[in-house]
C-alpha positions in Angstrom: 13.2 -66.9 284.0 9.7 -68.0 284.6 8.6 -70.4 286.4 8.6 -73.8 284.6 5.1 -75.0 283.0 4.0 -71.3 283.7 5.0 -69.6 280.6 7.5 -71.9 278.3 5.3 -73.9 275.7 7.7 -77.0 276.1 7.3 -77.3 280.1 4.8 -79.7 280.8 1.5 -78.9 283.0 3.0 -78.1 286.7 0.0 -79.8 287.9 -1.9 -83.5 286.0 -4.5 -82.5 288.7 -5.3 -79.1 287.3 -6.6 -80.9 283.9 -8.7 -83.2 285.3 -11.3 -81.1 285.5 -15.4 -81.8 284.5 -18.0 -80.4 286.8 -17.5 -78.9 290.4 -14.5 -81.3 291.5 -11.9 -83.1 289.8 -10.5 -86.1 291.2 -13.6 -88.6 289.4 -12.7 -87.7 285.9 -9.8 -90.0 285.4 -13.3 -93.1 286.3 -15.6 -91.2 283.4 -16.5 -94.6 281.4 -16.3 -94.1 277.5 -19.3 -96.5 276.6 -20.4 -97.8 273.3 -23.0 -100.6 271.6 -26.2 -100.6 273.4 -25.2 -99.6 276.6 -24.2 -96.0 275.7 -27.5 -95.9 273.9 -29.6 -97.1 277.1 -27.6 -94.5 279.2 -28.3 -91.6 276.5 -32.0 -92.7 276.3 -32.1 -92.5 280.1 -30.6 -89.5 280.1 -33.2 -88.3 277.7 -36.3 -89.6 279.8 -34.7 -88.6 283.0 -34.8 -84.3 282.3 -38.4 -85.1 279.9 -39.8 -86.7 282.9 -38.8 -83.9 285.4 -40.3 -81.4 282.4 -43.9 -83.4 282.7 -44.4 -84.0 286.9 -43.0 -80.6 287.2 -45.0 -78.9 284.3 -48.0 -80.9 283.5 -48.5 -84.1 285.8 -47.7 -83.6 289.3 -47.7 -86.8 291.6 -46.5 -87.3 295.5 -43.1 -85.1 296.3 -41.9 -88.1 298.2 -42.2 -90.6 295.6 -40.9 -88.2 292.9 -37.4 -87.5 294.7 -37.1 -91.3 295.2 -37.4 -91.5 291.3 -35.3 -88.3 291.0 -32.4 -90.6 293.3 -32.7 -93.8 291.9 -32.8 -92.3 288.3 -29.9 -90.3 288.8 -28.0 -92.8 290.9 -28.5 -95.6 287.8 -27.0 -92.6 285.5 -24.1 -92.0 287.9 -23.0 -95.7 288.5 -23.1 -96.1 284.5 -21.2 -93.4 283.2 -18.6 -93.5 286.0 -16.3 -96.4 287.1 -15.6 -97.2 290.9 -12.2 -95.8 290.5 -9.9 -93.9 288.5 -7.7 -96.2 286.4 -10.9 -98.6 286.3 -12.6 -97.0 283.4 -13.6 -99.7 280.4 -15.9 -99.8 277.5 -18.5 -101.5 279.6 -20.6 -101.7 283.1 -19.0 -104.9 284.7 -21.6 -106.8 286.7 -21.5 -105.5 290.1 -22.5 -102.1 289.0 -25.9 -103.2 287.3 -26.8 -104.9 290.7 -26.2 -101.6 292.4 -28.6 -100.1 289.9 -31.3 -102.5 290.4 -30.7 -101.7 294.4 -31.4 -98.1 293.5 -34.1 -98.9 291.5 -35.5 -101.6 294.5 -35.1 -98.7 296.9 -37.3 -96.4 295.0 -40.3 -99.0 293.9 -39.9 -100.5 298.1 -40.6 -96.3 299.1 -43.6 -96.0 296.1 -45.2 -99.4 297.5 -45.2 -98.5 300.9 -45.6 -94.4 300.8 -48.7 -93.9 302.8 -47.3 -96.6 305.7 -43.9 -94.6 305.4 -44.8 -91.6 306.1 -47.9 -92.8 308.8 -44.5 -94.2 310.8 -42.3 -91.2 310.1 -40.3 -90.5 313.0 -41.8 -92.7 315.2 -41.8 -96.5 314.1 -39.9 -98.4 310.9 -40.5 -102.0 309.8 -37.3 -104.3 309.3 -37.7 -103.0 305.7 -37.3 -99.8 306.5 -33.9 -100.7 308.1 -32.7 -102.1 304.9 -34.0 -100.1 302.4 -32.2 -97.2 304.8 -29.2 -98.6 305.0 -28.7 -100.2 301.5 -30.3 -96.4 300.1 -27.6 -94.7 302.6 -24.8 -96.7 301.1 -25.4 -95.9 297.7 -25.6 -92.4 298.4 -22.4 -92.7 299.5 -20.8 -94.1 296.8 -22.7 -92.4 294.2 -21.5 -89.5 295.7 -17.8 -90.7 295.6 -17.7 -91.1 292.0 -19.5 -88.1 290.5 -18.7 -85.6 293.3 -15.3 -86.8 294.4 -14.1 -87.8 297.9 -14.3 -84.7 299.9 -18.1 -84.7 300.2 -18.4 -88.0 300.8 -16.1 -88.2 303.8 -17.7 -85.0 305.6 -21.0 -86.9 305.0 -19.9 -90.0 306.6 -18.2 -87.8 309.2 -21.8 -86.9 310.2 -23.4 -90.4 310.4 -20.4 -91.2 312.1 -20.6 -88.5 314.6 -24.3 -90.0 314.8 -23.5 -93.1 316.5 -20.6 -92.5 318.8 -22.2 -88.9 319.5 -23.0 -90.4 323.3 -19.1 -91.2 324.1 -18.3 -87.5 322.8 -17.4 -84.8 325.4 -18.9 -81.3 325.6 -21.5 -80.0 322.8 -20.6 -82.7 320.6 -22.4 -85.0 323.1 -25.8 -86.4 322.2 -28.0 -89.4 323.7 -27.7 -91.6 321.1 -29.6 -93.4 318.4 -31.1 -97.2 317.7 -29.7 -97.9 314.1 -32.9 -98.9 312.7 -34.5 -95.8 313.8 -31.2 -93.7 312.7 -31.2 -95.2 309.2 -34.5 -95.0 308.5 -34.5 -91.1 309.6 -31.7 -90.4 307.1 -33.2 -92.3 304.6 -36.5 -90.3 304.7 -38.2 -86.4 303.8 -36.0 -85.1 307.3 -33.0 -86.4 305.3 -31.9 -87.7 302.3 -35.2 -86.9 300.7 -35.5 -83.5 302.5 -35.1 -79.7 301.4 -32.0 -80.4 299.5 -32.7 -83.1 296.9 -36.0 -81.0 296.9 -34.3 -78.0 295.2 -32.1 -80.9 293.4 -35.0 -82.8 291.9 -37.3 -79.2 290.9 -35.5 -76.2 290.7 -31.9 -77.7 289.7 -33.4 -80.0 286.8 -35.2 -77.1 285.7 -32.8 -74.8 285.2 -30.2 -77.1 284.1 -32.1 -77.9 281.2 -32.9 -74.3 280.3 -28.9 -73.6 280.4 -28.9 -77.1 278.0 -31.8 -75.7 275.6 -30.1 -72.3 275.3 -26.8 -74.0 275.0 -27.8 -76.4 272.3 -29.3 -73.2 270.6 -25.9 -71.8 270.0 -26.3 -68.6 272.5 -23.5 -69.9 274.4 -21.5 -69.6 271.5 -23.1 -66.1 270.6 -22.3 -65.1 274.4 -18.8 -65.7 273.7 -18.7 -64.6 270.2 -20.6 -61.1 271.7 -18.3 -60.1 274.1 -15.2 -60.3 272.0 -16.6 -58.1 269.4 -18.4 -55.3 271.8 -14.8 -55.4 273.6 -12.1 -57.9 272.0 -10.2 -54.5 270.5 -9.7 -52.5 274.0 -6.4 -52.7 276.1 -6.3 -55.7 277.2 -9.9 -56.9 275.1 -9.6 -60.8 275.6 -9.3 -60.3 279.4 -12.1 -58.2 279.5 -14.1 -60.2 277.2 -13.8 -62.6 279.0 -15.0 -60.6 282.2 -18.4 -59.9 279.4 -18.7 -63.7 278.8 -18.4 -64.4 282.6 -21.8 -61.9 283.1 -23.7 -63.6 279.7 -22.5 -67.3 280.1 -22.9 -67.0 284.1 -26.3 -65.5 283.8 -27.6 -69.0 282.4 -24.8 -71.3 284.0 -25.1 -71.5 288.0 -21.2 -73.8 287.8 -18.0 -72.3 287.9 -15.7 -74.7 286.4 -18.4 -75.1 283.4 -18.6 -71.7 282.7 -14.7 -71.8 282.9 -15.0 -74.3 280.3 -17.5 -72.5 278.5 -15.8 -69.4 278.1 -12.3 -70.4 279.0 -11.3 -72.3 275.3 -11.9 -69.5 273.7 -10.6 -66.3 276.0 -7.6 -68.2 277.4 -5.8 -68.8 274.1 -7.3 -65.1 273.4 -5.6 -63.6 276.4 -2.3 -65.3 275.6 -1.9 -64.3 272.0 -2.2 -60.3 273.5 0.5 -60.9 275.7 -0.9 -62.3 279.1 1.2 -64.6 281.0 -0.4 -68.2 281.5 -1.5 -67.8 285.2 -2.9 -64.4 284.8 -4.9 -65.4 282.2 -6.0 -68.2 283.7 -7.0 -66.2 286.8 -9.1 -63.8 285.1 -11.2 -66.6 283.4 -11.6 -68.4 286.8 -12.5 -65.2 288.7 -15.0 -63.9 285.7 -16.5 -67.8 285.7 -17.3 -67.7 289.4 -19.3 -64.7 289.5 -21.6 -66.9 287.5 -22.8 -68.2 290.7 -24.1 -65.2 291.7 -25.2 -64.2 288.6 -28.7 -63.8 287.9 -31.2 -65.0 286.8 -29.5 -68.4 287.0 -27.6 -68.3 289.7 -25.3 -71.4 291.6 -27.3 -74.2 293.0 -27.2 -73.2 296.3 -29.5 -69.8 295.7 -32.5 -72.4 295.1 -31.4 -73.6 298.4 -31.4 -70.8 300.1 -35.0 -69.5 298.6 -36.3 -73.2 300.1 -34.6 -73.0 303.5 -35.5 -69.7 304.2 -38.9 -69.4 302.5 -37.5 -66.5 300.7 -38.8 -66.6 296.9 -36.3 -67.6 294.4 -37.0 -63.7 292.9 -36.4 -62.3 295.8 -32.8 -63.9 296.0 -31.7 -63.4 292.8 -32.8 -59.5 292.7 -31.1 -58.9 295.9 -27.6 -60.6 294.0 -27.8 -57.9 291.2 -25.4 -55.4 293.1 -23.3 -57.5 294.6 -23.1 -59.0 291.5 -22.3 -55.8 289.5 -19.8 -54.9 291.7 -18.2 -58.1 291.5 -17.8 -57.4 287.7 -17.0 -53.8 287.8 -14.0 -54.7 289.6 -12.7 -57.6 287.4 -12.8 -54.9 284.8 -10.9 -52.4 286.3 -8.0 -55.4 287.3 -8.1 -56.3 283.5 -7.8 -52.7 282.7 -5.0 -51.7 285.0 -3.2 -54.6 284.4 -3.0 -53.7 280.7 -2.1 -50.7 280.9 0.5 -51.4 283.5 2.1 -53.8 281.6 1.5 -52.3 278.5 -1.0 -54.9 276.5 -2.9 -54.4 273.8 -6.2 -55.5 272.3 -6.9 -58.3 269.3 -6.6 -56.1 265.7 -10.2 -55.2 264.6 -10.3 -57.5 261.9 -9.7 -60.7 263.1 -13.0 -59.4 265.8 -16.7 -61.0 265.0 -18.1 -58.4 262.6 -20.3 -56.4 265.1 -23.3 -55.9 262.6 -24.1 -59.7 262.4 -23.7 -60.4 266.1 -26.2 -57.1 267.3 -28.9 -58.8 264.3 -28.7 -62.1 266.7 -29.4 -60.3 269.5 -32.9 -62.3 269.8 -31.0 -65.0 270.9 -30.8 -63.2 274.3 -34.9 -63.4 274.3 -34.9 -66.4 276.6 -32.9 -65.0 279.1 -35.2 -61.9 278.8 -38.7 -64.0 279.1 -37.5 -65.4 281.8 -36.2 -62.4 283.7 -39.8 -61.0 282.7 -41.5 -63.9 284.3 -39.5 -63.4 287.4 -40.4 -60.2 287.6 -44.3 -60.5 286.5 -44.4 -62.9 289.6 -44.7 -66.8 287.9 -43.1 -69.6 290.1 -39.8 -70.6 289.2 -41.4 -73.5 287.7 -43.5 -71.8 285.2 -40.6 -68.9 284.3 -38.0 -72.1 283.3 -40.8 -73.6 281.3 -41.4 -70.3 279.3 -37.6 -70.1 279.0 -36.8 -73.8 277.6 -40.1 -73.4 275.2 -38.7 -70.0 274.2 -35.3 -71.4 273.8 -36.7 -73.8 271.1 -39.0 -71.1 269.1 -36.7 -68.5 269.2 -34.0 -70.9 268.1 -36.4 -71.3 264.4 -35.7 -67.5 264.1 -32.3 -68.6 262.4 -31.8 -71.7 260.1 -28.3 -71.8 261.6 -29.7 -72.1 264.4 -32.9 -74.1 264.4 -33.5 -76.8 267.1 -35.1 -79.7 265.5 -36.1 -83.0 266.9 -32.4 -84.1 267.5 -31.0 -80.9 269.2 -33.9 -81.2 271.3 -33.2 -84.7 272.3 -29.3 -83.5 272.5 -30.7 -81.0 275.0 -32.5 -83.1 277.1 -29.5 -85.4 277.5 -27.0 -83.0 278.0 -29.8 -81.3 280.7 -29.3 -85.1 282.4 -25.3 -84.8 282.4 -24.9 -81.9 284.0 -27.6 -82.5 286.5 -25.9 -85.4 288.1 -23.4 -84.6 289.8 -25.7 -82.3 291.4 -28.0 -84.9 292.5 -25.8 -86.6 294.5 -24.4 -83.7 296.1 -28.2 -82.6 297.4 -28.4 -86.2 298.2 -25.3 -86.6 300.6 -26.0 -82.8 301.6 -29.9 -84.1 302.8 -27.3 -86.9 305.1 -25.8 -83.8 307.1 -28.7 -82.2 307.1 -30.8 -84.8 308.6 -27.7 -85.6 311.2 -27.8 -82.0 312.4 -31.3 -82.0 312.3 -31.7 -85.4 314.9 -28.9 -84.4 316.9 -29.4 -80.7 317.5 -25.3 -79.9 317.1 -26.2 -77.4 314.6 -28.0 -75.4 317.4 -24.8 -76.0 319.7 -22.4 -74.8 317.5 -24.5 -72.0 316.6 -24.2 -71.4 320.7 -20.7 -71.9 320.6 -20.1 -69.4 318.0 -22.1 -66.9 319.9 -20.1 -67.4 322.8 -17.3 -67.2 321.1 -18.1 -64.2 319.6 -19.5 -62.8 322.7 -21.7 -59.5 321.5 -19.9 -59.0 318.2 -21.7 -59.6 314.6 -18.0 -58.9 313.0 -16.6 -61.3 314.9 -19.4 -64.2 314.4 -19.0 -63.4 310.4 -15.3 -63.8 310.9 -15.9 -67.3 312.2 -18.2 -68.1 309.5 -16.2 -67.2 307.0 -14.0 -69.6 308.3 -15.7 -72.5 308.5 -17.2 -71.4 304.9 -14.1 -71.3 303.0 -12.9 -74.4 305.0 -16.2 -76.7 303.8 -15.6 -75.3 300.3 -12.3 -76.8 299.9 -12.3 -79.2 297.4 -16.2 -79.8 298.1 -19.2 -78.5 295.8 -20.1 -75.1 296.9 -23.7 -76.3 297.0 -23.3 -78.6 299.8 -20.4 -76.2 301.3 -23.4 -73.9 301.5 -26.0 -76.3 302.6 -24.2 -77.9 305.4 -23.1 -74.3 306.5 -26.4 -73.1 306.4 -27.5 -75.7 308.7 -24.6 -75.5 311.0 -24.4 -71.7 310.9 -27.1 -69.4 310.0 -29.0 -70.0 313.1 -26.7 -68.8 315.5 -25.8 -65.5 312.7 -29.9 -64.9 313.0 -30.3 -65.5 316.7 -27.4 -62.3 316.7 -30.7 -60.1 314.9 -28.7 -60.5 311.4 -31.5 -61.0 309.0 -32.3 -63.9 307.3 -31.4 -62.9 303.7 -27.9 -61.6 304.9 -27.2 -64.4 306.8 -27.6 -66.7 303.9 -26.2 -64.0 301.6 -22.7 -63.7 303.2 -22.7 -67.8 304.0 -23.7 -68.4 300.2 -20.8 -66.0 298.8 -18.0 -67.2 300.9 -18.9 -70.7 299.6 -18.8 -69.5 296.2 -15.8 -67.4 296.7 -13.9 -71.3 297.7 -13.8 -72.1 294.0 -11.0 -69.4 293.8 -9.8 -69.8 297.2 -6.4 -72.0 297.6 -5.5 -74.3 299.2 -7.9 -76.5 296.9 -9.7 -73.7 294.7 -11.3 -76.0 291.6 -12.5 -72.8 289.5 -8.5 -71.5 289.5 -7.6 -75.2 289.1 -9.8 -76.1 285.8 -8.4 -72.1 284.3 -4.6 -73.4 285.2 -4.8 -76.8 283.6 -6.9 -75.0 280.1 -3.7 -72.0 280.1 -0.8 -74.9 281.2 0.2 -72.7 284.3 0.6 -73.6 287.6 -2.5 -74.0 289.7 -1.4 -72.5 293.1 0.0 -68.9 291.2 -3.3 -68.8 289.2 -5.3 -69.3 292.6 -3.5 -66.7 294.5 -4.1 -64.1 291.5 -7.6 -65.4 290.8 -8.0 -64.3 294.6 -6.1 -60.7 294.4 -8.9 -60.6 291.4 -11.7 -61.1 293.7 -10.8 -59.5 296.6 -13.4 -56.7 296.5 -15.6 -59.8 296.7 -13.8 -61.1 299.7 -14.7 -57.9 301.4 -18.5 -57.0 300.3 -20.8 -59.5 301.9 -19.1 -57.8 305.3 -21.3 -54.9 304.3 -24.3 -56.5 303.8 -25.0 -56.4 307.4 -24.0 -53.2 307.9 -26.3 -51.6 304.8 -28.7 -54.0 303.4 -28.7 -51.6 300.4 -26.1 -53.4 298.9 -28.8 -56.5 298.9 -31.4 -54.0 297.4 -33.6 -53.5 300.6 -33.8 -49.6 301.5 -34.9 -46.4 299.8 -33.9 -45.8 296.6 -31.4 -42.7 297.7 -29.7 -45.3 299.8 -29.6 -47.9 297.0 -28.2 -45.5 294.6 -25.6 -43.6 296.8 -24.5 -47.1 298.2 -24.1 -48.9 294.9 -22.2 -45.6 293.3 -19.7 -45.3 296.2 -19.0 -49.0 296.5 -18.6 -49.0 292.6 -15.9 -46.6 293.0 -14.7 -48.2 296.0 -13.9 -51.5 294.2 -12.2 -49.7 291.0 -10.2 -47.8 294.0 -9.1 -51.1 295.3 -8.3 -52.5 292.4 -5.3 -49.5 291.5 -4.4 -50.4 294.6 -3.9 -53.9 294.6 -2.3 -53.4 290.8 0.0 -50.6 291.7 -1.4 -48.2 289.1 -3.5 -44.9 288.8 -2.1 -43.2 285.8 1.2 -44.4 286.2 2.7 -46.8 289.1 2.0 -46.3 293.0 4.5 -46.5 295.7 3.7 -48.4 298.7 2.6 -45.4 300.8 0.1 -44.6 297.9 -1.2 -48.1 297.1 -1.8 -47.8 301.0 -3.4 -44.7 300.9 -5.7 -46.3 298.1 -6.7 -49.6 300.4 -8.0 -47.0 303.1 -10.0 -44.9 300.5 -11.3 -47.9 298.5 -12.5 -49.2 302.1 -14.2 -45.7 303.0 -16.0 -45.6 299.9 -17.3 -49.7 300.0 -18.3 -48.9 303.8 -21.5 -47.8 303.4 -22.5 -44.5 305.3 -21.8 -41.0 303.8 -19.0 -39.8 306.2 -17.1 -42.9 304.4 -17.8 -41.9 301.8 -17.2 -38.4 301.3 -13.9 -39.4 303.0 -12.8 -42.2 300.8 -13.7 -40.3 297.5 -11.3 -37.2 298.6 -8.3 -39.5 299.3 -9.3 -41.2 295.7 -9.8 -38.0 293.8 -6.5 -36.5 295.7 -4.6 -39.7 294.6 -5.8 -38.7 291.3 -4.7 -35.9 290.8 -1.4 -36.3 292.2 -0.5 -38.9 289.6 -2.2 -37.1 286.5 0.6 -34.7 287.8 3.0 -36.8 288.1 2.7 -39.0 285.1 0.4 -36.9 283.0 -2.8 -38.5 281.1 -2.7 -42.5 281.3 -0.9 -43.2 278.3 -2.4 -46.4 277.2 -1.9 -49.7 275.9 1.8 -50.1 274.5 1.3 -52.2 270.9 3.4 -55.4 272.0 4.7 -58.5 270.1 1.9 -61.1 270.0 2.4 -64.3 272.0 2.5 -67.3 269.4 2.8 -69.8 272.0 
């Protein structure tokens, strides 16, 4: 018997929570307003000048960076507040009063900051007007419980953690002990460029708006439903096909979509119920689509939020970033493959019959619906900002879209776009908003630079050990928090103390930006696993611990980074080459492995003989690896003589449920 809700069609969903679902968190959907009349046109409208007038200061009309996040937070803030209620259970078919007057207080905040720029930032720092106190404090409310309602609870207590820790810092013991702050001055320092308008709603307000909008122009141009449609037809017909299409949409769809859970819900409607019919159990299949969607993060050329962070904190260029993500990235696909592979075959699954598969001719004849993603890849490389290369892709978006009637983007799909652009931006804007909070605390107080010395202490000489701890603090942040500002507060807190121990840069951030990715999979609170479970009706805490057996090769790669920076791309190209190949056949070792099959099943002595070669071969250095590819080639060809040729897919029933 299976467990209940996991694989019997009458069971209901082991877990409400798991299909509440919408953008990075879940716990704010059940407060999503469902407006009508006037005021759902005003919010669309809004919605629509909100991403066109990012497109114009960004593009064609710059004006004072200051002033333009302040529009960025107010605009977003008055979007938040009217598409989400203060509460679940509170959602109606209008904004009640109280709301609109926390609008015009957004709104207030941002015209008293545009009136008074040049005496703001002559007093940064140093002096603030009672004005200043109230706009700060009324600004750093809102923040608050803007970010409440789009990015649930879990950010917004760690963030008020923070300002907490800021006033009673000087009755704390040991590192946690500061001198203390006036309020005025406090709140008017978080409410400025070294806070809540600092490096965080930066990227928010440029980079993120940017390439939201090119993921909403390419979207609203029917590629992501080309992405989908592509992948099942190259691959639907294998062993296993909907599983490992849905690895293929995971590396299209990611490639444009920097979120997890969207990509999940991207992809996931149509692979899920794919993956099912062929004979995989609910939490399997809702595993692979969760592990497949996460990669998106690290996907390029869009990868997750937190990479635009990353390029500003470090003053790495975006490019840079996303080119040193390719083999890490590759590798993270290569061995969701080979699961889906050796899972089939194990358990004897086949593939979707050829003719109910997209007729391959068509879909290769709309392969220039992929040209946006190549212009912009092209502009990375030729060296344009990140500014200009989203440009060229949204404009391409629209002209290659009049290539097909089908497909043609006329005044209304653009306007769709832009709104949609707006939607999925704001979540994000209140996470870089409450992130710029933390930021600003650890900046003012210095603990960032003390638990960096803690963490050395602790780790005494060792870089293993100091990425240990990180990892653990990492995944912690991550749970149940976007993995933007999991990655932004860690950076702050962290990646000092992992440079000061001679780890570069670019690693540093690397490894702290992947483990905060790798949270959306991780249990206990693991929202990628959790959206997949409540789409395939299985039960979120089974899905999350596959999703993670999924991604372990994942779990175990950014150690190397420090240890060969090939793997990021930096070295010779023999190095490069003979890491990448060895670590390629190091994850597909890893995963027979963890599934228990190499041409037939492995015993536990084997499957541990396969861990030790599968960590030879991911280690880079060529002793390792000349090691760990004789224990996988001997493991080999013991079972070919054991078990003969691998025999295949088994054709089994088709699921109806």
């Amino acid at each position: 018997m299976g467990q209940p809700g996991a694989d019997d069609p009458k069971s209901p969903p082991p877990n409400q929570a798991a299909q509440a679902i919408d953008a990075e968190t879940f716990e704010f959907q059940a407060s999503k307003r469902r407006l009508s009349g006037w005021e759902d046109r005003l919010l669309f409208w809004l919605a629509v000048g909100f991403t066109a007038f990012h497109l114009v200061v960004l593009n064609i009309w710059p004006i004072d960076s200051v002033l333009f996040r302040a529009i960025h937070l107010a605009w977003g803030t008055v979007l938040g507040l009217g598409w989400f209620a203060y509460a679940a259970g509170k959602t109606r078919a209008h904004i009640p009063l109280y709301d609109w007057a926390l609008m015009a207080a957004a709104i207030a905040c941002a015209i008293y900051i545009g009136i008074n720029l040049d005496d703001l930032q002559f007093r940064a720092g140093a002096l603030y007007e009672p004005g200043d106190v109230v706009v700060g404090v009324v600004g750093t409310a809102l923040v608050f419980e803007f970010t409440r309602r789009v990015a649930g609870l879990a950010l917004t207590l760690v963030a008020g953690a923070f300002l907490a820790y800021a006033f009673v810092g000087p009755w704390l013991p040991g590192v946690l002990y500061h001198k203390g702050y006036d309020p005025g001055f406090l709140f008017s320092y978080i409410y400025s460029d070294q806070g809540v308008f600092g490096p965080t709603l930066e990227v928010s307000s440029t980079f993120i708006v940017l390439f939201t909008a090119f993921a909403a122009f390419l979207t609203a141009s029917k590629a992501g439903d080309y992405f989908n449609g592509l992948s099942v037809a190259l691959i639907g017909w294998a062993r296993g096909g909907p599983a490992k299409a849905a690895v293929v949409s995971g590396v299209l769809f990611g490639s444009i979509s920097g979120s997890s859970v969207a990509n999940v819900v991207a992809s996931g409607s149509v692979t899920i119920p794919m993956m099912r019919r062929v004979g995989y159990d609910r939490a399997t299949a809702g595993a692979i689509e969760a592990t497949s969607s996460t990669g998106g993060q690290i996907t390029p050329p869009v990868m997750g939020a937190g990479a635009f962070i990353m390029a500003e904190v470090t003053g790495i260029p975006y490019g840079d970033i996303a080119l040193a993500a390719v083999i890490p990235c590759l590798l993270f696909y290569i061995a969701c493959y080979a699961h889906c592979d050796l899972h089939a075959v194990r358990t004897g699954l086949r593939g979707l019959p050829r003719a109910e598969l997209p007729a391959i001719g068509p879909m290769l004849v709309k392969l220039y619906l992929l040209l946006p993603v190549v212009i912009l890849v092209w502009a990375f490389i030729a060296g344009y900002s990140a500014f200009r290369a989203a440009g060229l892709g949204i404009v391409a978006c629209v002209a290659v879209s009049w290539l097909s009637r089908q497909h043609r983007m006329g005044t209304k799909a653009v306007i769709e776009a832009l709104d949609m652009a707006a939607r999925d931006c704001v979540q994000l804007v209140a996470v870089c908003a409450a992130a710029g909070v933390v930021v600003g605390v650890i900046a003012l107080t210095g603990i960032g630079g003390r638990i960096s010395n803690l963490i050395l202490g602790l780790a005494g000489q060792s870089q293993v050990l100091a990425l240990v701890f990180t990892m653990v603090i990492v995944t912690i942040l991550g749970m149940g928090m976007p993995t933007t500002a999991a990655y932004a507060i860690a950076a702050a807190v962290v990646a000092p103390g992992l440079i000061r121990m001679n780890i570069p840069p670019l690693v540093a951030h690397m490894f702290i930006f992947y483990y905060a990715i790798l949270s959306s999979i991780t249990p206990p609170v693991a929202v990628a696993s959790f959206a997949a479970a409540g789409m395939a009706r299985a039960d979120p805490w089974k899905t999350s611990w596959i999703a993670v057996k999924l991604g372990l090769a994942t779990f175990i790669v950014p150690f190397m980074f420090f240890v060969s920076p090939a793997l990021l791309g930096q070295g010779t190209w023999l190095d490069i080459v003979q890491t990448f190949g060895s670590a390629a056949l190091g994850v597909v070792l890893l995963a027979m492995a963890t599934e228990g099959w190499c041409n037939g099943p492995l015993t536990t002595p084997l499957r541990v003989l396969a861990f030790i070669g599968a960590i030879g071969l991911i280690v880079p250095g060529t002793v390792t690896d000349v090691a760990g590819l004789a224990i996988g080639l001997g493991l080999w060809a013991w079972q070919r003589r054991l078990h003969g040729p691998d025999p295949g897919a088994k054709v089994i029933a088709v699921r109806t449920d």
